[in-house]
PDB file of N, CA, C and O in Angstrom, chain B, residues numbered from 101:
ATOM      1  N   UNK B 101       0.826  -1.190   0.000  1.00  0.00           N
ATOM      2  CA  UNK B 101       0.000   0.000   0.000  1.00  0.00           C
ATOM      3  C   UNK B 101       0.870   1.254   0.000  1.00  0.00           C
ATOM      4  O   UNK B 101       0.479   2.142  -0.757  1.00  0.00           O
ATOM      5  N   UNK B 102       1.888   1.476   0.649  1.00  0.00           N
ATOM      6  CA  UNK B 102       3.090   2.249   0.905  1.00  0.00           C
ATOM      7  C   UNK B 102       3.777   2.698  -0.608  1.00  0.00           C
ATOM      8  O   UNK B 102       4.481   3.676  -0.862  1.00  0.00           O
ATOM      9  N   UNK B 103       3.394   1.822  -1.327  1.00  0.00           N
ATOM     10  CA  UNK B 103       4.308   1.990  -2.554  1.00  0.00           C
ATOM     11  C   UNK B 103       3.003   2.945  -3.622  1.00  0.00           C
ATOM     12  O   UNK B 103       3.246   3.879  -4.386  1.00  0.00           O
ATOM     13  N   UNK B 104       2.010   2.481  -3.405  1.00  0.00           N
ATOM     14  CA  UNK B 104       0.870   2.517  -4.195  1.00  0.00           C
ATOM     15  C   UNK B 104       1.220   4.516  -3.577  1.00  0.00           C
ATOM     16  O   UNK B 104       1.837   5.352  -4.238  1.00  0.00           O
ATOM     17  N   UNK B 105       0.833   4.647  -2.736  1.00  0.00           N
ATOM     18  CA  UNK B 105       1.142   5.827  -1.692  1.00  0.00           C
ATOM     19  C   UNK B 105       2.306   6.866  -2.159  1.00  0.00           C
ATOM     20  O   UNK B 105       2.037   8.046  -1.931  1.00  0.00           O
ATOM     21  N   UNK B 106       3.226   6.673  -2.613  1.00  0.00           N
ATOM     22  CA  UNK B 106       4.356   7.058  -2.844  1.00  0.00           C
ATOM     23  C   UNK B 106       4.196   7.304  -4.209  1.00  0.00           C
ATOM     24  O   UNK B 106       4.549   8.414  -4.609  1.00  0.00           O
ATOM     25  N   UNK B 107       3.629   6.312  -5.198  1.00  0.00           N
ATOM     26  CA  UNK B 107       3.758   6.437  -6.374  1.00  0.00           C
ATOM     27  C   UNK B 107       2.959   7.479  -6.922  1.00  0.00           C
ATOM     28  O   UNK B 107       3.302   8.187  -7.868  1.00  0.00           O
ATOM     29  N   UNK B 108       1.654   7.568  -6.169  1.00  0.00           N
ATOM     30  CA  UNK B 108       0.587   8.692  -6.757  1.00  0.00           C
ATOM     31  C   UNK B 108       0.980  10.042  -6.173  1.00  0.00           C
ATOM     32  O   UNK B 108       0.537  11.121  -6.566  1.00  0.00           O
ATOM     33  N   UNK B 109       1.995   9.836  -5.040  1.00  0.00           N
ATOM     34  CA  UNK B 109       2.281  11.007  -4.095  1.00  0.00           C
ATOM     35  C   UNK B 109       3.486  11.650  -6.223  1.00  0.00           C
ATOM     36  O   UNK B 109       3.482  12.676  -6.904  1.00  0.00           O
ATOM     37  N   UNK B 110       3.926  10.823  -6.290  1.00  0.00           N
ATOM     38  CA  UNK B 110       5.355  11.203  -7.256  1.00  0.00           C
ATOM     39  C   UNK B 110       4.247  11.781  -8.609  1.00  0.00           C
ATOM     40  O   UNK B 110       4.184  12.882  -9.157  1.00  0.00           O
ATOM     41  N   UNK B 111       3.434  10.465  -8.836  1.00  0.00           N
ATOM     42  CA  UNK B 111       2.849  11.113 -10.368  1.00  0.00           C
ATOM     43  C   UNK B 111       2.333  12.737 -10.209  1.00  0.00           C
ATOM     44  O   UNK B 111       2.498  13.682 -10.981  1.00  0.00           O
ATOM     45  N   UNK B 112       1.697  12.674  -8.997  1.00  0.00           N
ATOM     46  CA  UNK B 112       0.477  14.118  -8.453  1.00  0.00           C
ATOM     47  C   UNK B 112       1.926  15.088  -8.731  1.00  0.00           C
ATOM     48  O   UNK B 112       1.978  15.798  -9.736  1.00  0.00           O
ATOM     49  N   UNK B 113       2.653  15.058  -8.108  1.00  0.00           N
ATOM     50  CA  UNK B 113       3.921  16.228  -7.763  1.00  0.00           C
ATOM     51  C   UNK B 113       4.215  16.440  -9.432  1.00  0.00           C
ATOM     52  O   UNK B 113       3.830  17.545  -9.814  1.00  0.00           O
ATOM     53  N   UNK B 114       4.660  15.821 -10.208  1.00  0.00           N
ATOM     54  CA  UNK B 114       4.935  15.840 -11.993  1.00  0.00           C
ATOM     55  C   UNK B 114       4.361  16.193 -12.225  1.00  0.00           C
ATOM     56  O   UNK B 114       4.740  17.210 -12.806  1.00  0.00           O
ATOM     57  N   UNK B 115       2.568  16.042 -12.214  1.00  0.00           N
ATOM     58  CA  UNK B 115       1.797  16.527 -13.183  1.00  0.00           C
ATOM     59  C   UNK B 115       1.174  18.077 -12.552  1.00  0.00           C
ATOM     60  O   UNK B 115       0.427  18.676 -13.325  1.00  0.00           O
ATOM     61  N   UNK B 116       1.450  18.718 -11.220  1.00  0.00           N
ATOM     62  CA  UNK B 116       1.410  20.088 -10.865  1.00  0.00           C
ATOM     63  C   UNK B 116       3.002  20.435 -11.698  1.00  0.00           C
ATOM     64  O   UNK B 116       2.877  21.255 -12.608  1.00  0.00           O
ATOM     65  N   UNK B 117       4.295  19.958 -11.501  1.00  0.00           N
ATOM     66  CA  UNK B 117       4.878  20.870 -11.895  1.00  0.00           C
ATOM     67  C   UNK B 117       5.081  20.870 -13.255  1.00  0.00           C
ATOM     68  O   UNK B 117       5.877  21.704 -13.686  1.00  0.00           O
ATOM     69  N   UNK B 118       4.529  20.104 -14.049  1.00  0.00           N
ATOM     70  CA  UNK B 118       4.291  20.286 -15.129  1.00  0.00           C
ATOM     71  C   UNK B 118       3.596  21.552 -15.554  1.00  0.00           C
ATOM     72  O   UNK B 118       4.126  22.432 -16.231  1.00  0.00           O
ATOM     73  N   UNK B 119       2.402  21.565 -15.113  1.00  0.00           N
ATOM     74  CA  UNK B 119       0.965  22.709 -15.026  1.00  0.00           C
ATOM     75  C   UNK B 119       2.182  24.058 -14.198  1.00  0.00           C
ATOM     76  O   UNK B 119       2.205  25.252 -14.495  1.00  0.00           O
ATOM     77  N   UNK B 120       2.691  23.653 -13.592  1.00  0.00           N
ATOM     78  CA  UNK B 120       3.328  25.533 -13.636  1.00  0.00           C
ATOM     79  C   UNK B 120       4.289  25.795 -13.887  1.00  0.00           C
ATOM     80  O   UNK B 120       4.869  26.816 -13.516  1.00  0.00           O
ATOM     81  N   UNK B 121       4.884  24.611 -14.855  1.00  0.00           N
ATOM     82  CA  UNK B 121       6.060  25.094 -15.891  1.00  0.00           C
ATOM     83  C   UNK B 121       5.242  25.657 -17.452  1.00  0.00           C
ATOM     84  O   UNK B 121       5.869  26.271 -18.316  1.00  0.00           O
ATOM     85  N   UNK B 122       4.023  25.368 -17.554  1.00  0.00           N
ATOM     86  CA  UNK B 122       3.882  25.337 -19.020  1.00  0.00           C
ATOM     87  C   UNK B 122       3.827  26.610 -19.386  1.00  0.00           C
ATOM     88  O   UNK B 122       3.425  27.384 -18.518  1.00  0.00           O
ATOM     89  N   UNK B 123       4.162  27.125 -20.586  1.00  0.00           N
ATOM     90  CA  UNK B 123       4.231  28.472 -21.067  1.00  0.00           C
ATOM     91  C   UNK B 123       3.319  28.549 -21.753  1.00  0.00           C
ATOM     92  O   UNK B 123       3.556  29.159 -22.796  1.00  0.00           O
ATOM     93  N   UNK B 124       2.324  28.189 -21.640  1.00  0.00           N
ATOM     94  CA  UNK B 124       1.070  28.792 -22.674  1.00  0.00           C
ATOM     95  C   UNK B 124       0.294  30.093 -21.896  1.00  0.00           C
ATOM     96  O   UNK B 124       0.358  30.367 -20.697  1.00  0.00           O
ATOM     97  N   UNK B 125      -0.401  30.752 -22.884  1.00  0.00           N
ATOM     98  CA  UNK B 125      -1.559  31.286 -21.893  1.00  0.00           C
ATOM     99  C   UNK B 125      -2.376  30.618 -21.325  1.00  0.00           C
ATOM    100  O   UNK B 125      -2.962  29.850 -22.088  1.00  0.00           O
ATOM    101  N   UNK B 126      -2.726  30.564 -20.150  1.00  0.00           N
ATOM    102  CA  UNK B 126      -3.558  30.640 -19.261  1.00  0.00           C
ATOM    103  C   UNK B 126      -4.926  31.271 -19.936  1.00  0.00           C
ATOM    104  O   UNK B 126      -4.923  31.815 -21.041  1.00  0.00           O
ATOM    105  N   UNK B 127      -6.419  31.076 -18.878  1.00  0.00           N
ATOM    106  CA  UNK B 127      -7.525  31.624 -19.030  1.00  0.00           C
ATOM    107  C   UNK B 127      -7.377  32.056 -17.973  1.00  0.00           C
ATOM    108  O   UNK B 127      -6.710  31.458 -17.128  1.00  0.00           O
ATOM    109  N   UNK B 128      -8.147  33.569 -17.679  1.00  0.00           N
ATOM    110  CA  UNK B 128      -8.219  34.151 -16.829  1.00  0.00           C
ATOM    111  C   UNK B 128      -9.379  33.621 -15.902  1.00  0.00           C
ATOM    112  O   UNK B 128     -10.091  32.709 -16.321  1.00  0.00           O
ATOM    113  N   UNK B 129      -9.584  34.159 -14.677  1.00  0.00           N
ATOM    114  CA  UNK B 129     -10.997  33.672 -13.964  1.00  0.00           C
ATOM    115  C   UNK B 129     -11.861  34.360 -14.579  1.00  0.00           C
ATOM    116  O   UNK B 129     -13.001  33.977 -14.317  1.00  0.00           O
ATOM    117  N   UNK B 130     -11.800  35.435 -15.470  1.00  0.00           N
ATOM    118  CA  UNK B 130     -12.805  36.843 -15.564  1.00  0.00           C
ATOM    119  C   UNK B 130     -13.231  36.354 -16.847  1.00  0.00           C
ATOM    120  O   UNK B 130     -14.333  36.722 -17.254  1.00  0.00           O
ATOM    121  N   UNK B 131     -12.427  35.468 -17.649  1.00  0.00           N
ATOM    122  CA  UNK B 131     -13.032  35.153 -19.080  1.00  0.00           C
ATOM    123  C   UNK B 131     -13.738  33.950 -18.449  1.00  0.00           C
ATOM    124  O   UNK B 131     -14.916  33.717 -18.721  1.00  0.00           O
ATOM    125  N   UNK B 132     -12.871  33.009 -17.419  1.00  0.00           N
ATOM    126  CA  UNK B 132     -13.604  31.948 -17.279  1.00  0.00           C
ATOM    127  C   UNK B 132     -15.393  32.041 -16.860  1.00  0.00           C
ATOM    128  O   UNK B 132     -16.192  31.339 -17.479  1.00  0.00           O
ATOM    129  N   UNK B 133     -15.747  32.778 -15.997  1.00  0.00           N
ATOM    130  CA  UNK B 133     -16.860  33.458 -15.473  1.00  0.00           C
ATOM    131  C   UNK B 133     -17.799  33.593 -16.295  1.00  0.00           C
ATOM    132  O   UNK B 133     -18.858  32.967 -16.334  1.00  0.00           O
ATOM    133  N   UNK B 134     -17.202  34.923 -17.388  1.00  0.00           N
ATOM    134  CA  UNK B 134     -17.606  35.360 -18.582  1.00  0.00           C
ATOM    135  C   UNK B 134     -18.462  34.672 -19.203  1.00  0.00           C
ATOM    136  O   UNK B 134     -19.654  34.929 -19.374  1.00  0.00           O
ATOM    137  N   UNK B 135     -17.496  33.239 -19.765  1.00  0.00           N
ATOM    138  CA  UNK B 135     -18.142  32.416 -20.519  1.00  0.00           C
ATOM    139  C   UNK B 135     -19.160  31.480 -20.251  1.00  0.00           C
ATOM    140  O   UNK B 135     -20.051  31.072 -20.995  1.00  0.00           O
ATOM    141  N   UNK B 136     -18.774  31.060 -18.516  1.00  0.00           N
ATOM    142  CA  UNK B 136     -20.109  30.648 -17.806  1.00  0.00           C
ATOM    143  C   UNK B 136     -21.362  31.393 -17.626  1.00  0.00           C
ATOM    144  O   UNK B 136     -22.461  30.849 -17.732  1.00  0.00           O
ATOM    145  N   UNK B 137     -21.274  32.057 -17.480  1.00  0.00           N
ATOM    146  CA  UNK B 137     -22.295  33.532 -17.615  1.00  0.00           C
ATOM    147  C   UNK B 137     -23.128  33.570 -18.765  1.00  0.00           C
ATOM    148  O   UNK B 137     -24.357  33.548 -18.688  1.00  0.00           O
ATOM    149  N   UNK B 138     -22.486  33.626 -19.839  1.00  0.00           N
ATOM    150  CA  UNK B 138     -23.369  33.279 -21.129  1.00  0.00           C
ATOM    151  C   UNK B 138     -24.027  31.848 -21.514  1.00  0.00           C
ATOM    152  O   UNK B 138     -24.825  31.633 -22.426  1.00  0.00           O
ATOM    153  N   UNK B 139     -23.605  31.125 -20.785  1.00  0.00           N
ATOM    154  CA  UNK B 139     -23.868  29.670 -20.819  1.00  0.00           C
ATOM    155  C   UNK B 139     -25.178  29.845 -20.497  1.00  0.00           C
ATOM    156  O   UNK B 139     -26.134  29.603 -21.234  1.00  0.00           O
ATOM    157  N   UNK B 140     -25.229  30.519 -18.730  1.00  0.00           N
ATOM    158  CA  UNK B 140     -26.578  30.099 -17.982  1.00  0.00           C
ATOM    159  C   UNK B 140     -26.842  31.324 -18.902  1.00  0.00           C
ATOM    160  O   UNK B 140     -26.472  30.844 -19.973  1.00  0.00           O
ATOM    161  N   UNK B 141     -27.142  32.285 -19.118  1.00  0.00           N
ATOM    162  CA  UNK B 141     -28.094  33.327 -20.161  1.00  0.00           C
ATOM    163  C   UNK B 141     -28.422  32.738 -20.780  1.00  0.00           C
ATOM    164  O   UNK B 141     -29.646  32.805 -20.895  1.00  0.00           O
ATOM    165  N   UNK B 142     -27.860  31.911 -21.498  1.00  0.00           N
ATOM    166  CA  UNK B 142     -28.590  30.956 -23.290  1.00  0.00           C
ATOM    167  C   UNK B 142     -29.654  30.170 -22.589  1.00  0.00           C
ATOM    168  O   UNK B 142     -30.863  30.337 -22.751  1.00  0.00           O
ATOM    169  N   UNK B 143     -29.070  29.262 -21.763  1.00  0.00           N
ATOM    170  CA  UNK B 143     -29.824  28.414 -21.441  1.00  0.00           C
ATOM    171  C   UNK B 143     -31.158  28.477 -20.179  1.00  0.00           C
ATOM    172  O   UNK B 143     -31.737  27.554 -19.606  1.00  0.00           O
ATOM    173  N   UNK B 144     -31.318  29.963 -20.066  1.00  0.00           N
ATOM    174  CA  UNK B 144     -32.346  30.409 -19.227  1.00  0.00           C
ATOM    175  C   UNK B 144     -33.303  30.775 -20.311  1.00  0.00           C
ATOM    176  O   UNK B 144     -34.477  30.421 -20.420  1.00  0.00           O
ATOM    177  N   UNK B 145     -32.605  31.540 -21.087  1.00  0.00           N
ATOM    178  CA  UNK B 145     -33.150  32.147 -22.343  1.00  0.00           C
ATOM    179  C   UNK B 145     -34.017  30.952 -22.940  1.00  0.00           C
ATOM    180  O   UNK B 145     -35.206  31.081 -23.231  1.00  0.00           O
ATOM    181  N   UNK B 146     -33.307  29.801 -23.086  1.00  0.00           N
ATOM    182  CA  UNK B 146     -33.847  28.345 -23.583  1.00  0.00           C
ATOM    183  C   UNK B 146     -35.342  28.316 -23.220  1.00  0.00           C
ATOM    184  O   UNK B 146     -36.379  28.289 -23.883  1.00  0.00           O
ATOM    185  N   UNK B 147     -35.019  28.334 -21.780  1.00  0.00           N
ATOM    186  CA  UNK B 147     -36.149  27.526 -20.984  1.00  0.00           C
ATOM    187  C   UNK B 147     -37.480  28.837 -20.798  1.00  0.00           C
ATOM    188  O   UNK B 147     -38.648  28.523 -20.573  1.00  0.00           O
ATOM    189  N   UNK B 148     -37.111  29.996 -20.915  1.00  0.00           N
ATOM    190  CA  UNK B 148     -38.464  30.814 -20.843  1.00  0.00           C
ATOM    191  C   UNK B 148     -39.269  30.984 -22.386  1.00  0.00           C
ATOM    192  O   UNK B 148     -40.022  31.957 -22.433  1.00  0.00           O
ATOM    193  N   UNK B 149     -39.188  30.173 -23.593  1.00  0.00           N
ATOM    194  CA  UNK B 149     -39.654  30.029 -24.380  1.00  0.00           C
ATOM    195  C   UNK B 149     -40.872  29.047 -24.397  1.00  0.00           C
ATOM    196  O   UNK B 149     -40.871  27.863 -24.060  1.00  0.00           O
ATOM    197  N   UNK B 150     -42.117  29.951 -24.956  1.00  0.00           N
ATOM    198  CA  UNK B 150     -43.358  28.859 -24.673  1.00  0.00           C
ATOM    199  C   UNK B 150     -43.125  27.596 -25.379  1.00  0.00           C
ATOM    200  O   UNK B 150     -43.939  26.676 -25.284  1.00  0.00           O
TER     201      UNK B 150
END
């Protein structure tokens, strides 16, 4: 179990410092929001149609 423990402890640690080595852009929270935002609008919009 110890090993099992260790091993996901090692993969988890790689795959964060992977994610804050990468040089891409990023999404902001403010676009992320944004785009949720229009999501629920459409789909409110959806549902108040007779």
């Amino acid at each position: 179990m110890a090993a099992d423990v260790n091993s996901y402890d090692a993969w988890f640690r790689a795959q964060l410092q992977a994610a804050l080595d990468d040089a891409r852009a990023g999404t902001s929270q403010v676009q992320v929001m944004q785009a949720a935002q229009a999501l629920i609008d459409a789909k409110r919009q959806g549902q108040s149609k007779p």
